[in-house]
C-alpha positions in Angstrom: 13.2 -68.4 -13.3 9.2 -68.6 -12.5 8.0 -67.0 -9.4 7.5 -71.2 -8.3 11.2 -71.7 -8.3 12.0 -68.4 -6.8 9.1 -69.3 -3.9 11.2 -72.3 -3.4 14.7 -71.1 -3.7 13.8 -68.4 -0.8 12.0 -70.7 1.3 13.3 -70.8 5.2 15.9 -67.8 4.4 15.3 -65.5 7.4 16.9 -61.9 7.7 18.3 -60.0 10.4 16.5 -58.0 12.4 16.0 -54.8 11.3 16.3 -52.6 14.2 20.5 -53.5 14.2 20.6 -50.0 12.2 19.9 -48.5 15.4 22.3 -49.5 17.3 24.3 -46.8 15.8 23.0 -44.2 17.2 26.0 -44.8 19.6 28.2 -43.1 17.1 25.4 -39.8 17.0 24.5 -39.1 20.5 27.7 -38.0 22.1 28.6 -35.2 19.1 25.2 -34.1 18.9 25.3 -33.9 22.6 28.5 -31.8 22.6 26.9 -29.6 20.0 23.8 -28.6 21.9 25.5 -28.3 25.5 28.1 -25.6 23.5 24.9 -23.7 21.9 23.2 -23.4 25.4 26.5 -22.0 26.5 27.1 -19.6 24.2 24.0 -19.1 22.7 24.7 -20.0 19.3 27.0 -22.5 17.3 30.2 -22.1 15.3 30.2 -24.5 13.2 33.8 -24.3 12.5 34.7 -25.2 16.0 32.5 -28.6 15.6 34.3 -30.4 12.2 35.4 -33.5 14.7 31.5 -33.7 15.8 30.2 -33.3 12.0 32.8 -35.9 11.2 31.4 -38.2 13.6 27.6 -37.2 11.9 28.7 -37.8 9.0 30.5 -41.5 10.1 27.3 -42.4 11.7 25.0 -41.8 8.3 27.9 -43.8 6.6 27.3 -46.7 9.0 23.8 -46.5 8.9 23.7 -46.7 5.3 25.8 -50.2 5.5 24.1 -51.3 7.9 20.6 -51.0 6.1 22.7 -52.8 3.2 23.9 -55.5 5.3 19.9 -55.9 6.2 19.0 -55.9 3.0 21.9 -58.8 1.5 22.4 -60.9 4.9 20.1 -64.5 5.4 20.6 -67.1 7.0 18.9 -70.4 6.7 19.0 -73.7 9.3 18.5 -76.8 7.9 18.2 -80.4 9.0 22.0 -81.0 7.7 23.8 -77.1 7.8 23.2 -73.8 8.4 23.6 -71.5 5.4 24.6 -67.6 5.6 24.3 -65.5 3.0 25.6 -62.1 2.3 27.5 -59.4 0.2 26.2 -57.2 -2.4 29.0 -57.2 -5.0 31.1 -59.4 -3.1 28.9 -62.7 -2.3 29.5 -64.7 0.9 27.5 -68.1 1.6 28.8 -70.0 4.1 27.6 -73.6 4.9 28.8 -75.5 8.2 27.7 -78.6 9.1 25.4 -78.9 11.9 27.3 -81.9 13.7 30.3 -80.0 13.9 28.9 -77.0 15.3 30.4 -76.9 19.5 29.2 -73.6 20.7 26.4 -71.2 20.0 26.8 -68.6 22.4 25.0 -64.9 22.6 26.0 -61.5 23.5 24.0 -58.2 24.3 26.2 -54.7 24.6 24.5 -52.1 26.4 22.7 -50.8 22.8 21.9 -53.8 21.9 20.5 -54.4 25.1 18.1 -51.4 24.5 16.8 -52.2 21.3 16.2 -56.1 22.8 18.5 -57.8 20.4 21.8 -60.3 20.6 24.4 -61.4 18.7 24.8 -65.2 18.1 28.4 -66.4 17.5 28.7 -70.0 16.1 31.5 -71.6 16.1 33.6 -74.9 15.6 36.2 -74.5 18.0 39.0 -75.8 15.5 41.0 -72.6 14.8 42.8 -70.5 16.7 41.8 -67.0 18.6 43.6 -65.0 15.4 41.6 -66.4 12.7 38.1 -66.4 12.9 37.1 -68.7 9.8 36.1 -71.0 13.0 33.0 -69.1 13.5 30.3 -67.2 12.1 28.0 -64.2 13.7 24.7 -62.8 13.3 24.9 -59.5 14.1 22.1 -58.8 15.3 18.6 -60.6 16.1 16.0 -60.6 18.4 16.8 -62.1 21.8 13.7 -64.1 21.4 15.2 -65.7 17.9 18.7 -66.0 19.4 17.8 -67.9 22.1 15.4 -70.2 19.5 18.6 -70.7 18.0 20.7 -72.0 20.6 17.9 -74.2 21.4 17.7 -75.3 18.3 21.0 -75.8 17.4 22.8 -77.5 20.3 22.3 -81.5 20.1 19.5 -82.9 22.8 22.2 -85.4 23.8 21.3 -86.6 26.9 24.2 -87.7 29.2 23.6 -91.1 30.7 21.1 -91.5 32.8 22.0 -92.1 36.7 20.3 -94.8 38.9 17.6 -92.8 39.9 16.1 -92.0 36.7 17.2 -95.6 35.7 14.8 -96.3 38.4 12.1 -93.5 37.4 12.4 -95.3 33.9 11.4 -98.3 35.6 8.3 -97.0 37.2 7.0 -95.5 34.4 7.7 -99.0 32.6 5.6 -100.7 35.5 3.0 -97.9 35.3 2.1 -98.5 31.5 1.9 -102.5 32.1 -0.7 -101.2 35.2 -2.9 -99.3 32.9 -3.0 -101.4 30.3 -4.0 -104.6 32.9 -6.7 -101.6 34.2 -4.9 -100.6 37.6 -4.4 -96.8 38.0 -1.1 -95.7 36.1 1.4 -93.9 38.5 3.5 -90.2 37.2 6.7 -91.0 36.7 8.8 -88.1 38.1 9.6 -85.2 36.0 13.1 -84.4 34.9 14.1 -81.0 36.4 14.6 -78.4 33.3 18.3 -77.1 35.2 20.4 -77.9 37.9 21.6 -74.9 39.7 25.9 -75.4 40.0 27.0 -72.4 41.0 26.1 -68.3 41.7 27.7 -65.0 42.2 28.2 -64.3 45.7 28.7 -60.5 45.8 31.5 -61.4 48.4 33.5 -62.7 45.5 34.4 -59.0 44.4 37.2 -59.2 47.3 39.2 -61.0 44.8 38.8 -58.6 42.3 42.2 -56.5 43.4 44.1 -59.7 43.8 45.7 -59.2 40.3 48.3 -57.7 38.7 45.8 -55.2 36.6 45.5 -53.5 39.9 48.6 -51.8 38.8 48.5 -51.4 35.5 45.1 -49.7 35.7 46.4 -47.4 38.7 49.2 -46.5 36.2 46.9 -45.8 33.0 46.6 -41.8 33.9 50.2 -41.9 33.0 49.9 -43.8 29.4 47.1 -41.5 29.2 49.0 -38.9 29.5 51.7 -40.0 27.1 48.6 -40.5 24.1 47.6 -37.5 24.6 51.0 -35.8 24.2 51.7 -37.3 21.1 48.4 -36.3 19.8 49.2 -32.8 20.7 52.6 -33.5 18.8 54.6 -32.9 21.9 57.8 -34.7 21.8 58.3 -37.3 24.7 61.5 -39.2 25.5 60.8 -42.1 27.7 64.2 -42.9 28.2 64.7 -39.1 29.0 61.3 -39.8 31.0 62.5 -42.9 33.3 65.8 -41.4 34.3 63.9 -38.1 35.1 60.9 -39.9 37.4 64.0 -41.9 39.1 66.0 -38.4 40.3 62.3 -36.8 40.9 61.4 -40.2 42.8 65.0 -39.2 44.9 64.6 -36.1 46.0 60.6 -36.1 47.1 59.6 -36.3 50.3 58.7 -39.6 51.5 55.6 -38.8 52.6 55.1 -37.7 49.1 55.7 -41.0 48.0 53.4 -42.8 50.1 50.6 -40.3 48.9 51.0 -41.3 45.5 51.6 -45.0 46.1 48.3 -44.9 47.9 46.2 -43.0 45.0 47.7 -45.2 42.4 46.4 -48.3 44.7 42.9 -46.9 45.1 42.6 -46.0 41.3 43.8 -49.6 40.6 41.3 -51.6 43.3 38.5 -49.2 41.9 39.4 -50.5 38.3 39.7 -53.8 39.1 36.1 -54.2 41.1 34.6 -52.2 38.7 35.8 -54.5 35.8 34.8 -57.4 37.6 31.3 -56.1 38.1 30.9 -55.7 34.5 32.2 -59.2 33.5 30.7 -61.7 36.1 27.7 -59.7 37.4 24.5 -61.9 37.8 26.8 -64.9 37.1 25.1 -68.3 36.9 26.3 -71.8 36.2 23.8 -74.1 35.8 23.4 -77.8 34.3 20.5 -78.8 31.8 19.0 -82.1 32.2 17.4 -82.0 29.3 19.5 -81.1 26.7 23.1 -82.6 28.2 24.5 -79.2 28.6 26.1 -76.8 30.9 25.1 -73.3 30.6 26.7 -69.9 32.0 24.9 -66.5 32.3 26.8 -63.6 33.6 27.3 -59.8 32.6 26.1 -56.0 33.9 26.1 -53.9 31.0 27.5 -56.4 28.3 25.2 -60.2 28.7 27.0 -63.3 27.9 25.5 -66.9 27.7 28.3 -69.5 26.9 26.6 -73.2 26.4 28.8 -76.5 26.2 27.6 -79.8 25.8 28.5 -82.1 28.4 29.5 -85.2 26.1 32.4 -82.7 24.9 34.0 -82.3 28.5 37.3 -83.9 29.2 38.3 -82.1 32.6 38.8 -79.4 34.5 41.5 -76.5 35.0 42.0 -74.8 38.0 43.5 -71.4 37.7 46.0 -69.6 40.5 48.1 -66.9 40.0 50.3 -65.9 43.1 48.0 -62.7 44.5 44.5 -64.5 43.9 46.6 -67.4 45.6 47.3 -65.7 48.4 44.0 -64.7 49.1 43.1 -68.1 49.1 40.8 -67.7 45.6 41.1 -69.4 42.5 39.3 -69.8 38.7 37.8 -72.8 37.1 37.9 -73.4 33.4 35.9 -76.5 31.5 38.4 -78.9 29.5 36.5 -79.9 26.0 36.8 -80.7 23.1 35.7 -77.4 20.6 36.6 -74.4 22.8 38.4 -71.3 20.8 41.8 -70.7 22.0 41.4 -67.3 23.8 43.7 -65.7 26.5 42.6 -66.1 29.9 41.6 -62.2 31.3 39.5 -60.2 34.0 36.5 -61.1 31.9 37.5 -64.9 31.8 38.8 -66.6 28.8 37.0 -69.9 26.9 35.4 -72.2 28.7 35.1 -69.7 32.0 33.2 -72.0 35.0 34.1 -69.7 37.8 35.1 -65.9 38.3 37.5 -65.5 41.0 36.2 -67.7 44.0 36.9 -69.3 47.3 39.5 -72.4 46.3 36.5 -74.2 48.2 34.0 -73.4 46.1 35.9 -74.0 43.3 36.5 -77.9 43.7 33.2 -78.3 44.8 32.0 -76.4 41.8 34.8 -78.8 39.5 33.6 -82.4 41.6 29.6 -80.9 40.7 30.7 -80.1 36.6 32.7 -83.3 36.4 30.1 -85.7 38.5 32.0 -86.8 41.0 31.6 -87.6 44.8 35.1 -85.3 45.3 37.2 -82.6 43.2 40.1 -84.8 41.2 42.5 -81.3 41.1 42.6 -81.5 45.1 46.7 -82.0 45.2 46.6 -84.3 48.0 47.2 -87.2 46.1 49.7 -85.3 44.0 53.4 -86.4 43.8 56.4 -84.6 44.3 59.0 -84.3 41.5 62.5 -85.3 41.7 64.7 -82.9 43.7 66.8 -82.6 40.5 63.9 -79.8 39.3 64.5 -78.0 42.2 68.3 -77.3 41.6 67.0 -76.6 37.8 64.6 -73.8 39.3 67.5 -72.6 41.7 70.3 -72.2 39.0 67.4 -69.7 36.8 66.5 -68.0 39.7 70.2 -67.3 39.8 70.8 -66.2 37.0 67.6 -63.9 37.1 69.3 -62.0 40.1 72.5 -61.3 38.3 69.9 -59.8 35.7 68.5 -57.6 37.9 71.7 -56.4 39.7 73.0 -55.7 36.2 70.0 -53.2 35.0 70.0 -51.6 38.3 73.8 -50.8 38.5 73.3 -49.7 34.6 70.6 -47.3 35.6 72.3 -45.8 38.1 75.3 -45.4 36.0 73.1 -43.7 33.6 71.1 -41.8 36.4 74.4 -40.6 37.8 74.0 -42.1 41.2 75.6 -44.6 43.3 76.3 -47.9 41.4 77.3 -50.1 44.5 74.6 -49.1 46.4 72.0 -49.6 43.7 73.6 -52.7 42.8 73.7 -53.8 46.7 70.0 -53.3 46.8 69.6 -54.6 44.2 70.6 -57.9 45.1 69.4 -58.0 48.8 65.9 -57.3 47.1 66.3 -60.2 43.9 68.0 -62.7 45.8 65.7 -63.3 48.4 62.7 -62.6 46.0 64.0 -65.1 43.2 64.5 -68.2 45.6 61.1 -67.9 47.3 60.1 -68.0 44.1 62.1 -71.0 42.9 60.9 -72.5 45.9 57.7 -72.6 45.2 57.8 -73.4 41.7 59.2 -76.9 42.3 56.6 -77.2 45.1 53.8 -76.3 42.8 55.0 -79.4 40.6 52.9 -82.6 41.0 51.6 -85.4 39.1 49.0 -88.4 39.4 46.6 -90.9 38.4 43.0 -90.4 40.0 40.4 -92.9 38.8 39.9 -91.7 35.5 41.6 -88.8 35.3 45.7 -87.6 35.1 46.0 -84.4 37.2 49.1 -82.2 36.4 50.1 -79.2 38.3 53.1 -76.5 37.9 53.8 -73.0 37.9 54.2 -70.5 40.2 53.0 -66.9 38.9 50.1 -68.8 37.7 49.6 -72.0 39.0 47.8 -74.6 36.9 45.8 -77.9 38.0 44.2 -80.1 35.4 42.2 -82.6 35.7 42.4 -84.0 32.0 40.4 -87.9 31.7 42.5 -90.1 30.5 40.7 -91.4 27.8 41.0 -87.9 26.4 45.0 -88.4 25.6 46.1 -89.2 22.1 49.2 -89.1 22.1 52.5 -88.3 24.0 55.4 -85.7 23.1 58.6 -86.1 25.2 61.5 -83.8 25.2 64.7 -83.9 27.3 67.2 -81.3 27.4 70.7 -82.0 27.8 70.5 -80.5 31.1 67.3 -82.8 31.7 69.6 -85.5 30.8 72.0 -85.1 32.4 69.6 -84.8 35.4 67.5 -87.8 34.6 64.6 -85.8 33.8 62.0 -85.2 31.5 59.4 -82.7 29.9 56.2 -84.7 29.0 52.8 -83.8 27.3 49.9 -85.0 27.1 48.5 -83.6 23.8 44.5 -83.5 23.1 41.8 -82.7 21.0 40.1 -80.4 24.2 41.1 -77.8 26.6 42.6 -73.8 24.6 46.0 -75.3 25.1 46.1 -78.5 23.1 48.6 -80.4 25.5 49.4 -80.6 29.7 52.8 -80.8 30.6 54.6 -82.6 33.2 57.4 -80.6 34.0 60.6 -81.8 34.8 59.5 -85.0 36.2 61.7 -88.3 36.5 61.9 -89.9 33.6 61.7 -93.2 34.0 58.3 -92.1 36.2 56.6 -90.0 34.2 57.0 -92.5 31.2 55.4 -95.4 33.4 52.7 -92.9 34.5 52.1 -92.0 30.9 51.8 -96.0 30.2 49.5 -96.1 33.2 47.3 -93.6 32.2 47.0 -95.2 28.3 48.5 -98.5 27.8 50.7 -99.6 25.4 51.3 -95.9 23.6 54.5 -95.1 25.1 55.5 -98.7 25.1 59.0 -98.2 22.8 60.3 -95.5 25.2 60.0 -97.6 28.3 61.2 -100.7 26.7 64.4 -97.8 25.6 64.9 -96.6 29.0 64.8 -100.0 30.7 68.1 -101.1 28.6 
C-alpha cells in the first residue's frame, strides 16, 4: 500500500479525545486519599492494612492502560451518506449506520467529565429495545465543543412548515428583491429567531419531588444497607426470621417510638427525593429551534443532559400521573415520536422527558406549545365515559384483592403467634375501603375521544396515562375480548404505532360496538370487517 492510498484511506477519520484517560482518576483519588489521611494519623503506613486501596491502584493503572488503547484503535468518520466507527485491537469493530436513519444524537457530561470539558455522544436509531443496545452507538468521550458540532451536524435541517407569518416575511423579502432590482430601496426581511423558549425550571417545582413512592423506599435504604453489609461480613440473616421479629418489636414499643421513627424514615425519604430531583432536572430547559425543526432539552446539576428530537418525528403527547404527584395537583409530560429507545419512566425521567414534575397547568400548556396548538388535546373534558360494565369488572378485582390481603394478614399472625381475627378484622376494614376507592377511580380515570387530529386515551389509576396520539400516526388495530369482556359487551382496543416507548395505546374496557366505530373514525376503512361483524 503507498503512502497515497494510505493518505486517502485515513482521510476524515477523527479520534477521541485524548484527555478520556483522565477521567479515571476517579478510581485513584479516593484510595490514595484513604492512604494519606491513615499516615497523618499514625504517622506512617502499613501497607498490609491497605490491599483493598492498592487493589483499587492497581485497577485504576489497568483502566488507564485500556483506555490509552481504546484512544489509540477508536475513529470515527461522518460522511455525506454514514457515519463509520472503528475500533478494537485484535477484535475489529466498524460500524456503519446510515445517516437518514439516525433519530437522536444526544450528549452527556458526569461530573469528571465535566472537569476535563468533555461529553459523551450517544447515537442512536430508536428501533430496539432498552436491553439491547445494537440501536445505538457512543463516543466516549470528546470535547464538548466537537460533540455539540456533531449534533449539529448530524440532526436533519428539516424545517417544519412555515406558519402565516413567515409565509408573509417570505413574501416581503420576495417584494423587496423585485424593489432593488427596479432600483427602490430593498427592505430586511425579519430574521428567524435561533430558539423558542417552551418551558423552564421553576425552583418551586421541587415541591413535587416527595410526591412519589421513592420517598419510601429511599427512607427505608439504611435498612437494605444494613442487610449488604451483613452478608458481606458473613453474618447470617433470616428475613423471614427478620419480618416476624420487627412485627412483635413493632408490638410492644411505645407508640411514641413509633411515630419517632415514622417521622425519621419520612425526612430521610423527602431529603432523597429533592435531592435526586435536583440532580436530574436542575437548570432544565425546553426550548424549540426554528431553524433546524427541532426541540431541544437541557437539564442536569452534576451529570448534563441534552436530548434533541426533530419535530417532523412527533406524533403526540403523554401526560404522566401517578396517584401522589396527582394529588398534589402535578403531573409529567413525555413527547410521542417515532425513534425514541424504550426506557422506563424514573426520578430522572425516561425517553422522550418534556417536563419534570410540574403544575398540571403548566403541563398542557407546555403539551398545546410542543404540539402547536391554540389548547392542550389531553385536557379530559371532552373525554367519554366507559360503559358502567368496566366498573363492575374493577369492583369484582378489587374484591378479590381484599380477600388477598385478609388472607396474608391472618397468615402472619398465625405465624407471629398473635390474634388471627383481629388481624384479619383489620385487615379487612383497612383493604376494603382502600380497594374500592381505588376501583373507583380507576373506571373514572377511563376516557376516550376524537379531538381534531388526534385520539386521546386515558386509564389507570396508580399511574394515570393521557395520550394524545395523531391519528394519522395509527397503523393498525389489535382487539382482544375476554370472555368476561364478552360476556359484558366490552372490549380491549389498541392503537399500535411506529412512535411513543410503548408501541400501542389502549382503550380499556370500552364498549364494543363504540370503540370499533371510534377506531373507524379515527382511520377509515381499517377496522371495516369487525364493524361489518358486530353489526350482524
Amino acid at each position: 500500500m503507498t503512502v497515497e492510498d494510505l493518505t486517502v484511506e485515513t482521510a476524515g477519520w477523527r479520534p477521541l479525545d485524548p484527555r478520556m484517560a483522565l477521567v479515571n482518576l476517579r478510581w485513584l483519588l479516593p484510595p490514595l486519599g484513604i492512604i494519606a489521611l491513615t499516615a497523618v494519623a499514625s504517622g506512617g503506613v502499613n501497607w498490609e492494612d491497605h490491599k483493598l486501596q492498592i487493589v483499587s491502584a492497581l485497577l485504576f493503572v489497568y483502566l488507564t492502560a485500556a483506555e490509552i488503547v481504546r484512544w489509540r484503535t477508536t475513529r470515527y468518520r461522518v460522511g455525506h451518506e454514514q457515519v463509520e466507527i472503528r475500533s478494537g485491537l485484535f477484535w475489529r469493530r466498524h460500524v456503519a449506520i446510515p445517516r437518514d436513519r439516525l433519530r437522536t444524537v444526544d450528549l452527556t457530561s458526569g461530573p469528571v467529565h465535566r472537569v476535563f470539558g468533555l461529553a459523551i455522544v450517544t447515537m442512536g436509531t430508536g428501533q430496539a429495545l432498552r436491553t439491547d443496545r445494537r440501536d445505538q452507538v457512543k463516543l466516549d468521550a470528546v470535547a464538548v465543543t466537537e460533540a455539540q458540532r456533531l449534533r449539529e451536524e448530524l440532526l436533519p435541517r428539516s424545517r417544519p412548515s412555515a406558519p402565516p407569518q413567515e409565509a408573509t416575511a417570505s413574501g416581503a423579502a420576495s417584494d423587496a428583491a423585485s424593489g432593488a432590482a427596479s432600483g427602490a430601496a430593498p427592505a430586511v426581511a425579519p430574521a428567524v429567531a435561533p430558539a423558542e423558549e417552551i418551558a423552564r425550571l421553576d425552583p418551586a417545582w421541587v415541591r413535587y419531588a416527595p410526591l412519589s413512592p421513592l420517598v419510601f423506599v429511599i427512607g427505608l435504604a439504611p435498612l437494605s444497607q444494613a442487610y449488604n453489609l451483613a452478608e458481606r461480613l458473613g453474618i447470617p440473616v433470616d428475613i423471614g426470621g427478620a419480618v416476624l421479629g420487627a412485627v412483635a418489636f413493632l408490638s410492644s414499643v411505645p407508640r411514641w417510638l413509633l411515630v419517632v421513627l415514622a417521622a425519621l424514615v419520612l425526612v430521610a425519604g423527602v431529603v432523597g427525593t429533592v435531592l435526586l430531583f435536583a440532580e436530574a432536572w436542575w437548570r432544565f430547559r425546553l426550548e424549540r429551534d426554528q431553524r433546524t425543526g427541532t426541540l431541544r432539552v437541557g437539564r442536569g446539576l452534576l451529570t448534563t443532559r441534552s436530548f434533541t428530537l426533530e419535530e417532523r418525528r412527533l406524533r403526540g403527547a403523554e401526560l404522566i400521573e401517578p396517584v401522589m404527584l396527582r394529588w398534589g395537583g402535578g403531573a409529567r409530560l413525555k413527547a410521542v415520536a417515532s425513534g425514541l429507545r424504550q426506557t422506563l419512566d424514573g426520578p430522572r425521567g425516561g425517553s422522550g422527558a418534556l417536563l419534570p414534575p410540574a403544575p398540571l397547568r403548566v403541563a398542557h400548556a407546555t403539551a398545546a406549545s410542543v404540539l402547536r396548538e391554540q389548547e392542550s388535546p389531553l385536557l379530559p373534558a371532552r373525554l367519554r365515559p366507559h360503559p358502567r360494565a368496566a366498573l363492575r369488572r374493577r369492583l369484582l378485582r378489587a374484591a378479590l384483592a381484599s380477600g388477598a390481603a385478609v388472607a396474608a394478614a391472618a397468615t402472619l399472625a398465625a405465624l407471629a403467634g398473635g390474634p388471627v381475627g383481629w388481624a384479619a378484622a383489620v385487615a379487612g376494614l383497612l383493604a376494603v375501603p382502600v380497594s374500592v376507592l381505588l376501583a373507583v377511580d380507576a373506571y373514572r380515570s377511563l376516557g376516550h375521544a376524537l379531538t381534531g387530529a388526534y385520539l386521546v386515551i386515558r386509564s389507570g389509576v396508580l399511574r394515570r396515562r393521557t395520550v394524545a396520539l395523531q391519528r394519522k400516526g395509527v397503523i393498525g388495530w389489535t382487539v382482544t375480548r375476554s370472555p368476561l369482556q364478552r360476556r359484558s359487551g366490552l372490549a380491549t382496543i389498541a392503537a399500535t404505532t411506529a412512535a411513543g416507548t410503548l408501541g400501542a395505546y389502549t382503550m380499556r374496557d370500552v364498549g364494543y360496538g363504540e370503540g370499533l366505530a371510534v377506531a373507524d373514525e379515527a382511520v377509515p376503512g381499517l377496522l371495516a370487517q369487525f364493524i361489518e361483524s358486530a353489526e350482524e
